[in-house]
N, C-alpha and C positions, 0 to 999 in steps of 0.2 A: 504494500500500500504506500501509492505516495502523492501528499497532496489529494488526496480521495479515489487517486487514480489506480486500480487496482491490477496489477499485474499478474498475469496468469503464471502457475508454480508447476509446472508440469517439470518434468525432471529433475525434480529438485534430490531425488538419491541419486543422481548420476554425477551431480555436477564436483568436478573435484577442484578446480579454484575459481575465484569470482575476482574481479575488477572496476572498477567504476569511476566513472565522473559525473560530476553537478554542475551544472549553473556556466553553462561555459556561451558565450557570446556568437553567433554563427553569421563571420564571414560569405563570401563568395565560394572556397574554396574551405575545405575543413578537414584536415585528415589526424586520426586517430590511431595511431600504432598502436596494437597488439601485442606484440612481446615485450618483456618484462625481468628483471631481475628484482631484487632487493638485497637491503643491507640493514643491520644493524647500527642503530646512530645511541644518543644520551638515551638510558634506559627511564621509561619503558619503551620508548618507541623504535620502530624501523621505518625507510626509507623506500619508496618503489623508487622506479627507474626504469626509461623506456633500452632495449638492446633489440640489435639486429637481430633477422630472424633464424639466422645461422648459428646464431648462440643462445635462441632460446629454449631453455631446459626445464620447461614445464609444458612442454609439446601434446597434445591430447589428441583421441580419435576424433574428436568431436566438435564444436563450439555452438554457443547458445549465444545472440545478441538481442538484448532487450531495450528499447529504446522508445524515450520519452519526449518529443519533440513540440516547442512553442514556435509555431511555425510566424508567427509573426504575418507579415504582408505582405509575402513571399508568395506569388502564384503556381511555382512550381518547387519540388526536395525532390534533389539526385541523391541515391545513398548505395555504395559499393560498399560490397563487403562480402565475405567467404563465396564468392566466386560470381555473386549475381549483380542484379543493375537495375535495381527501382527508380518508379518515378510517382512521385502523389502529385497529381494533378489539382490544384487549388480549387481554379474554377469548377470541377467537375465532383471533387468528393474521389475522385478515383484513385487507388492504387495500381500501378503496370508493372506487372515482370512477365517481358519477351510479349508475347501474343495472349497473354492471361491479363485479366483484370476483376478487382475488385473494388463497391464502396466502401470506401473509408471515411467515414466523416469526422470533423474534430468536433473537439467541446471548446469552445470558447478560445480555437485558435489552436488548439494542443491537440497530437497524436500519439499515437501508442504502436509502435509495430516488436515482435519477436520473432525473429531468422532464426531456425536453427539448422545448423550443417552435421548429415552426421552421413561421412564417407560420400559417395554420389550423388544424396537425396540432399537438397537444400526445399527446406519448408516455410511458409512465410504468413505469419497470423496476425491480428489486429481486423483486418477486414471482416466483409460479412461472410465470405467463404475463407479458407485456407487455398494457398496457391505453392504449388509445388513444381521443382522442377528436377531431374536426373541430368548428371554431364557426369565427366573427367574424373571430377573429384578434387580439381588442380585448383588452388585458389591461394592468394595472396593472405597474410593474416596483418589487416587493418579495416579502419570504417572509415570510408571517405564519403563527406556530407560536404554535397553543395547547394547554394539555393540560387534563385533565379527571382525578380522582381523587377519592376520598371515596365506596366503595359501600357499598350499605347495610352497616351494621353494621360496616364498614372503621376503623381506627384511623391510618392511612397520615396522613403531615404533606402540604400542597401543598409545590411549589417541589422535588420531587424530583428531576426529569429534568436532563437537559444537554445540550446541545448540542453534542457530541462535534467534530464537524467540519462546514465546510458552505463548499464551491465556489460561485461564481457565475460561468460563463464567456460571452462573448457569442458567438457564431459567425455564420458566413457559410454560406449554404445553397446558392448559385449554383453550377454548371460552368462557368457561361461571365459572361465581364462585359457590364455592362450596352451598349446600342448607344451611350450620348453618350463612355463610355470608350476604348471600341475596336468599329464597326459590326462585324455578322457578312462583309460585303461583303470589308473590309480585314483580315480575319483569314483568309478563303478566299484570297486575293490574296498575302497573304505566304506562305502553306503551297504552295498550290499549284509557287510559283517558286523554291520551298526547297530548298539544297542539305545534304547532309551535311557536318556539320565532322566529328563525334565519335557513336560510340556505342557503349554497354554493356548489359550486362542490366536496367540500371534505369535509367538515364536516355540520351536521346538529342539534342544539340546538332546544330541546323539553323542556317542561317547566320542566319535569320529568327524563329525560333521554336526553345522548349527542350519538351521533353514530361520528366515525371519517375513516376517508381511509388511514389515516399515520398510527394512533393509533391503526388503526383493533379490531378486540374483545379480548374480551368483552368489552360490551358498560361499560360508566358511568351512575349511576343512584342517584338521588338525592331524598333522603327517604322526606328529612325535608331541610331547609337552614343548619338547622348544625349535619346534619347527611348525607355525599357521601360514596359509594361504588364504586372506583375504581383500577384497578388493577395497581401498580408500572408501570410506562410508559419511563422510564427514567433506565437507566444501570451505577448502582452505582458502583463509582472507589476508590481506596485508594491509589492510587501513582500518582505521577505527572504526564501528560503527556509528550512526549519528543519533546515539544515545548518551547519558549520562553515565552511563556503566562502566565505562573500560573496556566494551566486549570486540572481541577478535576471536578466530578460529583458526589457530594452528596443526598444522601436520608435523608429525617427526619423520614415521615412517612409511615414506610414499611409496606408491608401489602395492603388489598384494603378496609380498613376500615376507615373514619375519624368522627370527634365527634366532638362538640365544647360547652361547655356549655354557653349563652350568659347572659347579664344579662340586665334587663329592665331598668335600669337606665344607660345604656351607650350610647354612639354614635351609632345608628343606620341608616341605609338608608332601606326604605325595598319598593319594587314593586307589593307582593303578587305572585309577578314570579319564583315559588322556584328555578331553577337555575342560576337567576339574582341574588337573596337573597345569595344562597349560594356561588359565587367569593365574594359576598361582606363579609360574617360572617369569609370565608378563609382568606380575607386581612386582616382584626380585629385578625385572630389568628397568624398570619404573627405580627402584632404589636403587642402580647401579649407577643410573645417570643421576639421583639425585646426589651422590656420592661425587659423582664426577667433576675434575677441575674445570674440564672441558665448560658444564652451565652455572660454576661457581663467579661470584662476585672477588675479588680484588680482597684479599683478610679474611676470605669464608672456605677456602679449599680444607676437604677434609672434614666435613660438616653436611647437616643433610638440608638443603637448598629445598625449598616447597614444590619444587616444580621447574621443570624443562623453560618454560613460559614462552617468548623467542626463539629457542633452541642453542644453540652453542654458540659459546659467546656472550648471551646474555639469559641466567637463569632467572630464575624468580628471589632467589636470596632467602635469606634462613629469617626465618617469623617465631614470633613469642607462639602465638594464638598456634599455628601449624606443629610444633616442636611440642608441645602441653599436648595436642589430638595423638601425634604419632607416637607418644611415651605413653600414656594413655591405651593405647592398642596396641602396643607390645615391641614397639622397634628396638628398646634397650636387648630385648634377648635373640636381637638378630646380629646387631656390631654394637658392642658397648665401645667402643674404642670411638666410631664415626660422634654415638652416643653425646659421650664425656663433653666432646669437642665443643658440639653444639650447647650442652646446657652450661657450660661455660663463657660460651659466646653470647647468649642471651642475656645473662645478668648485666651485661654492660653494653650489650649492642641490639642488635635485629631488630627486626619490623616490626610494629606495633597496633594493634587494632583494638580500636577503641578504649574503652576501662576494662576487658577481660584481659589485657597484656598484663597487667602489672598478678591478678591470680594465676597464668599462664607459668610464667617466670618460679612462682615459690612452687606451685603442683611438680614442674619436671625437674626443680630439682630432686625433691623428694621420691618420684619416681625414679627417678634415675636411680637413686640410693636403694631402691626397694632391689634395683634388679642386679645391683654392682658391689654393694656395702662398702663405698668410695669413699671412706672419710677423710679421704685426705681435700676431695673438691668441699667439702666440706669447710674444714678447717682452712687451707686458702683463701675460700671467699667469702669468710663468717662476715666479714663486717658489710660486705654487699647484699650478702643475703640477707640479711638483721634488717638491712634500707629499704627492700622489698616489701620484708614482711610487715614493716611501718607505713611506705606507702597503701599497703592494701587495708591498713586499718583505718587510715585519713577517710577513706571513700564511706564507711560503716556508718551506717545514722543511727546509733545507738536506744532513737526514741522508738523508730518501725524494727528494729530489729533486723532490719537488712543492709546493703550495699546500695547505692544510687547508681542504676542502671537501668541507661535509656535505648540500649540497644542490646538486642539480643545476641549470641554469641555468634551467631550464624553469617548475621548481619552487619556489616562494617560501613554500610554504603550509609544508611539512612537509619532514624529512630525509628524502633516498636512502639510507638504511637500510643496504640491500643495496652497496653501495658502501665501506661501510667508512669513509668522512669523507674520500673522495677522489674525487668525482662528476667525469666524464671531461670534461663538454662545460663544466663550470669550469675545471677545469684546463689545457684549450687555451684559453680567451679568456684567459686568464694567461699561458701563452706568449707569446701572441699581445700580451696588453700590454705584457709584458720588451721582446720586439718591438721596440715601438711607442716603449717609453722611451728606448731604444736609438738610435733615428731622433729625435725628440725632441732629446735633449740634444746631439746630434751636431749638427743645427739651431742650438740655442743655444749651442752653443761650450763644453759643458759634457764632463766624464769622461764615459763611454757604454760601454765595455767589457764594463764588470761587468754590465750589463744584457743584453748579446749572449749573454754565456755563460751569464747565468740561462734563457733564454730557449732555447738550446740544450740546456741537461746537462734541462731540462722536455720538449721535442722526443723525446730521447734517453729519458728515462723513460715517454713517453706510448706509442713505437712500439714500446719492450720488455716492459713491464710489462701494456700494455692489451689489445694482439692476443693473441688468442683464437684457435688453429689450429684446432681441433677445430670453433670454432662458424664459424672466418669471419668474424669481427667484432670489432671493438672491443669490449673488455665494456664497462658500468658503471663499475665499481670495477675495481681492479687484483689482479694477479696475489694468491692470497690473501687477495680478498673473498667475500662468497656470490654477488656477481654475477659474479664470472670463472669460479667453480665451476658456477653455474648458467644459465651464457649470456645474462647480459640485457642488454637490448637497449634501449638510451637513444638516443632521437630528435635531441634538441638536439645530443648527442656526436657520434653517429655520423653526421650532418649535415659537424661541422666535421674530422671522419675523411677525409674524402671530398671535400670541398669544396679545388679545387688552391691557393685563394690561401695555405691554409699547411703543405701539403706533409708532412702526415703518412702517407696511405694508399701505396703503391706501386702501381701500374698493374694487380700480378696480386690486393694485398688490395683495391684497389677492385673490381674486376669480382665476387670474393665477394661483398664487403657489398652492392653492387647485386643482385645475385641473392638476395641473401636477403631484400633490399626487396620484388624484385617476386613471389618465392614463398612466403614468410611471414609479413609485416608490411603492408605494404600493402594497403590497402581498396580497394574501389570509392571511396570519398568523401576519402582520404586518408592520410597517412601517424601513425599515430598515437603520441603522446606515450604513455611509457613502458609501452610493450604488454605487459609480460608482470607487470604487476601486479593482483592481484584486485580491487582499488575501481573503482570507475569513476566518474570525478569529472572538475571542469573541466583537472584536473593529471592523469592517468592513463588509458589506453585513449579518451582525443578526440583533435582533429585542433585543431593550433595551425598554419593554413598558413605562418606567416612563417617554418619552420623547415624549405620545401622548397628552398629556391634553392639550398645544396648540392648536391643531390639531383640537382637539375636540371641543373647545372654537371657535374657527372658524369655524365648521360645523354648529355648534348651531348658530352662528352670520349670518351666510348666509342663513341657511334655510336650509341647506345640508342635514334632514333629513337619508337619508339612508347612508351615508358616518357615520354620528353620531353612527348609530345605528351598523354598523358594526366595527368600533372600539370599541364598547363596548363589542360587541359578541367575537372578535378575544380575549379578555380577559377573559371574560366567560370561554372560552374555554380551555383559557391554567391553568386557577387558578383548573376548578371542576374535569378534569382528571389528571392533577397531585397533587391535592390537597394541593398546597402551589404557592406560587409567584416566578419563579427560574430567576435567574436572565438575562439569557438568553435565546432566542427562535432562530431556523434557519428560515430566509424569504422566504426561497424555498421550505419545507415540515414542517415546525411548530417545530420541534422537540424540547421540553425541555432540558439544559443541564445546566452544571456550577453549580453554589450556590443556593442553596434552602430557603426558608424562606427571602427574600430578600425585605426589608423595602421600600425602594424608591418606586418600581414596584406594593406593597401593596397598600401605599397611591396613588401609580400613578393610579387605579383601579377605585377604592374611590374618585379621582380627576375629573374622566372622568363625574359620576354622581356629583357629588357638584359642581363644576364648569365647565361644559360639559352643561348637563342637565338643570341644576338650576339656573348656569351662575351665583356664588355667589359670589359677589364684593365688596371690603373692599377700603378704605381711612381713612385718622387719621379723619374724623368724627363720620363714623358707616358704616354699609354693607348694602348692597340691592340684589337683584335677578334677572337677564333677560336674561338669558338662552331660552333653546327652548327644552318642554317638545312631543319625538316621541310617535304618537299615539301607540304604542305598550309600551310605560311606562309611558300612562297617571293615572296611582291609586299609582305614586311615592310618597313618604312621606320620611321627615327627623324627624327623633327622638334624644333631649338632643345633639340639637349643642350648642355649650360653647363657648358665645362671653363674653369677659371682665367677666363682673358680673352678666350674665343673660344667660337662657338656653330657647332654643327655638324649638317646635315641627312649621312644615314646610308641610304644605299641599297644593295641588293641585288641580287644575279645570278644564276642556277643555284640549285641545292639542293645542302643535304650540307657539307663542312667549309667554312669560310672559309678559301681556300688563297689570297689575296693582298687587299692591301688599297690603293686608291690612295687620295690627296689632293688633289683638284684635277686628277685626270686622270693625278698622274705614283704610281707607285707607291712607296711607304712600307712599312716594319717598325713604325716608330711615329710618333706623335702628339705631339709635345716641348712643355711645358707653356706656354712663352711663345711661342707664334702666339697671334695677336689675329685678331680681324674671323668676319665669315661664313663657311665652308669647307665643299665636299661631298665628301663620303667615301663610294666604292662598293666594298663588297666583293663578289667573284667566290667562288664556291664549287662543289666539285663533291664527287658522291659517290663513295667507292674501291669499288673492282669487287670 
């Protein structure tokens, strides 16, 4: 839609980069080059650039031109482009290519036509019919727009017209890929011996192959865990949108090809399901490049960067808010080393979002601690951390018993309004850092008290003030907002509502809020950020997955079997057809977009199995396991998890709850932090009748 004028979306899963310009002034003569580079300039941004067409490297089967034209008082538009030669006839309303004709009439001076070239067929719409024509296939890649003006007796100036708007997208025209990518031979061969993992009314997960109804074909096919074939599904941009958001759509890995080499001494989770295995080896490559100096910033190498964001050369940079989700969901027990780095780096640097930065900061230290017993970060940065833990108490209004937060954690861009300036899923990572402070200074040999009980009378005002009997839920805002008056429903919140490591839901409001997930909130593609709002933006009505692991923790605690299982699948889905973790999905047709390579959403993956699945639970003692392992991932195994000083392979028995857990064959309640060396740990599980 632009300007009321609404452009027809036909190929919009084909198209794999897009182009444009606005408001451009229309000469005599007007030509638009097509090929394109870019560069990286002052972060955030990159640069286009027009290049020859002999060096352009985003060459496509296809191209799609969409074109918005103020024709001004111009009698006749000449417009060349992928091989053809219109003409709109002013006087007549007519559109001409070759001996074909259609009317075209403007609104108020403006046209609207879309070419699309795919191989020999060139198509051409806007008119009352569609006009088509077959040749060569041979065509120049530019749009040359001329106009004509000046009839007899006319008094009109030239230079009238404008160029209102004008797309350039390249597309993909194939169903199936080519034979050197993936033969027809080996694509019967996987489908053929294909089992079901998952399936819905719109997409369906084979152990070997994905089929999708948004995505269309070609399917996705997964050779090996770290070998996918499939096609770009996402339409890469290099200019901002003409929103307030920030929003761009980046590609990493162009092409329908992906690879990963693993290696046996890492972190592994593996099911034997190759495409359970392969989201999982995609989220490992998602943290390879978050690791990477290659999208690191300038003092950040060796640290785990939020996100690819631009791609190499400029990543996204290491974030308070990010760093607190990814400890959170278990990245300390993948690299405590990459770990350390960063929550070191936070206390005095990294990006900041909104008033959750400053609870973000004191949570991963303590995390960190839970998974490393690192008192030495400790002891180095007592007196930063102490600064911390004092800024988060500045924020405490001691009369409401909460923290002043006007924006929910989710949300960076804009207030939670509705909330009243006491946004829910803030408010408990504040708890939750009272917490943390509390453990902390206790650690250090410091008062700690006063932090227990801030962090309590916050518990005490979260479970009175929030729940919501009528709706079931946690609201937004507290008792006396318009979100408690009007039941709304905050994702991030009501995640750590639920979520047992902090103990706010009880066992009869969890099983509501779960029911309200899977009867009103919950998509096919996800669980989406702040549903009951009218915008629809990369904050509002999408799918941010890093903020299902609650969710999932709580299926697994109920029994919720197949809710379990389909959040794992809706991730499946979106990591093996687009072959990376983006940072957002639409809750209404799936669709991938924004940031590619996106760290949180990785580990958020990865989360779902470790603490989903496996239900793996940590205290300053040691960790344990009670999770609930679904009969379709009972031959689950974890390989080289890295507690403290000891590395642990994690096996399984039966399906259904983890009802005992041994160590080396002899049975355990826990896991105590100081065992060192190799250890194998098998849990048994059964399901209750």
């Amino acid at each position: 839609m632009l300007n009321g004028i609404k452009i027809a979306q036909e190929n919009e899963n084909r198209k794999i980069w897009r182009r444009e310009w606005r408001y451009q002034k229309l000469g005599r003569e007007n030509d638009f080059s097509i090929p394109f580079e870019y560069k990286t300039t002052v972060w955030p941004d990159i640069e286009m650039f027009d290049v020859e067409e002999k060096d352009f490297r985003f060459k496509t089967e296809g191209y799609e031109v969409c074109l918005v034209l103020d024709v001004g008082m111009n009698h006749a538009i000449y417009i060349r482009t992928l091989g053809i030669s219109l003409i709109w006839d002013a006087f007549q309303n007519k559109l001409h290519l070759n001996d074909q004709e259609t009317y075209l009439h403007h609104q108020n001076g403006v046209i609207q036509l879309k070419i699309t070239r795919k191989g020999t067929e060139c198509r051409v719409q806007g008119g009352e019919r569609e006009l088509n024509i077959y040749d060569s296939g041979q065509y120049d890649l530019n749009v040359q727009i001329d106009t004509k003006c000046g009839n007899a007796g006319a008094f009109e100036s030239e230079n009238n017209g404008m160029l209102v708007w004008m797309e350039v997208c390249g597309i993909h025209t194939a169903d199936e890929y080519k034979e050197e990518i993936i033969s027809e031979e080996t694509r019967r061969e996987l489908v053929c011996k294909d089992k079901l993992f998952f399936k819905n009314d719109h997409y369906s997960i084979y152990y070997n192959h994905l089929e999708d109804e948004m995505y269309g074909k070609p399917d996705a096919y997964v050779i090996s865990p770290e070998h996918i074939i499939s096609a770009q599904r996402v339409t890469e941009e290099f200019q901002w949108r003409h929103n307030p958001m920030g929003d761009m759509t980046r590609v990493l890995n162009r092409g329908s090809e992906w690879k990963r080499e693993s290696s046996r001494e890492e972190f592994r989770i593996s099911t034997g399901i190759p495409a359970v295995d392969a989201a999982f080896q995609i989220a490992m490559d998602v943290l390879d490049k978050a690791k990477s100096p290659q999208y690191a910033f300038e003092g950040e190498q060796g640290m785990w960067s939020a996100g690819a964001f631009q791609g190499t050369g400029m990543g996204f940079g290491v974030w308070c808010r990010d760093t607190m989700q990814m400890l959170l969901r278990g990245i300390g027990f993948i690299e405590p080393g990459i770990t350390r780095r960063t929550v070191e780096y936070i206390l005095k640097s990294g990006k900041d979002n909104a008033v959750d930065g400053l609870a973000a900061v004191v949570i991963s230290v303590w995390e960190y601690y839970l998974v490393s017993h690192d008192r030495e970060l400790l002891l180095k940065n007592a007196d930063t951390i102490k600064a911390k833990i004092q800024q988060c108490e500045k924020v405490f209004n001691e009369e409401k018993g909460l923290v002043y937060a006007a924006f929910c954690s989710s949300n960076d861009a804009y207030e939670d309004t509705e909330a009243g300036g006491y946004a829910l899923s803030t408010e408990i990572y504040f708890m939750y850092a009272f917490e943390c402070a509390f453990n902390i200074l206790k650690c250090l040999g410091e008062p700690a008290e006063h932090y227990k009980f801030l962090a309590a009378q916050m518990l005490k005002m979260i479970r009175n003030k929030y729940w919501n009997p009528t709706a079931g839920i946690f609201t937004s805002g507290p008792n006396g907002s318009v979100a408690f008056k009007d039941e709304v429903w905050e994702t991030a919140g009501e995640e750590g509502a639920v979520w047992n490591i902090w103990g706010i839901a009880s066992e009869e409001q969890k099983n509501l809020i779960m029911d309200n997930l899977e009867h009103k909130i919950i998509t096919p593609y996800g669980i989406p950020l702040m549903p009951g709002h009218l915008e629809k933006t990369h904050l509002a009505r999408s799918v941010w997955t890093v903020y299902t692991t609650g969710y999932a923790v709580a299926a697994a605690e109920l029994g919720k079997e197949e809710l379990l299982v389909t959040l794992i699948a809706q991730q499946i889905r979106n990591a093996v057809f687009n072959k990376t973790f983006y940072e957002v999905y639409n809750a209404d047709d799936g669709r991938a977009w924004r940031w590619p390579a996106q760290t949180w959403n990785a580990i958020g993956y990865i989360s779902l199995l470790l603490s989903g699945v496996f239900g793996l639970k940590k205290d300053i003692e040691g960790i344990w396991f009670e999770g609930f392992i679904p009969t379709v991932l009972s031959g689950i195994r974890i390989f080289n998890l890295r507690y403290v000083n000891m590395c642990l392979d994690v096996s399984s028995e039966g399906e259904g709850k983890i009802v005992k857990m041994t160590l080396n064959g002899v049975e355990v309640k826990k896991i105590f932090w100081n065992l060192q060396g190799h250890h194998k740990v098998k849990l048994i599980c059964r399901k209750e009748d």
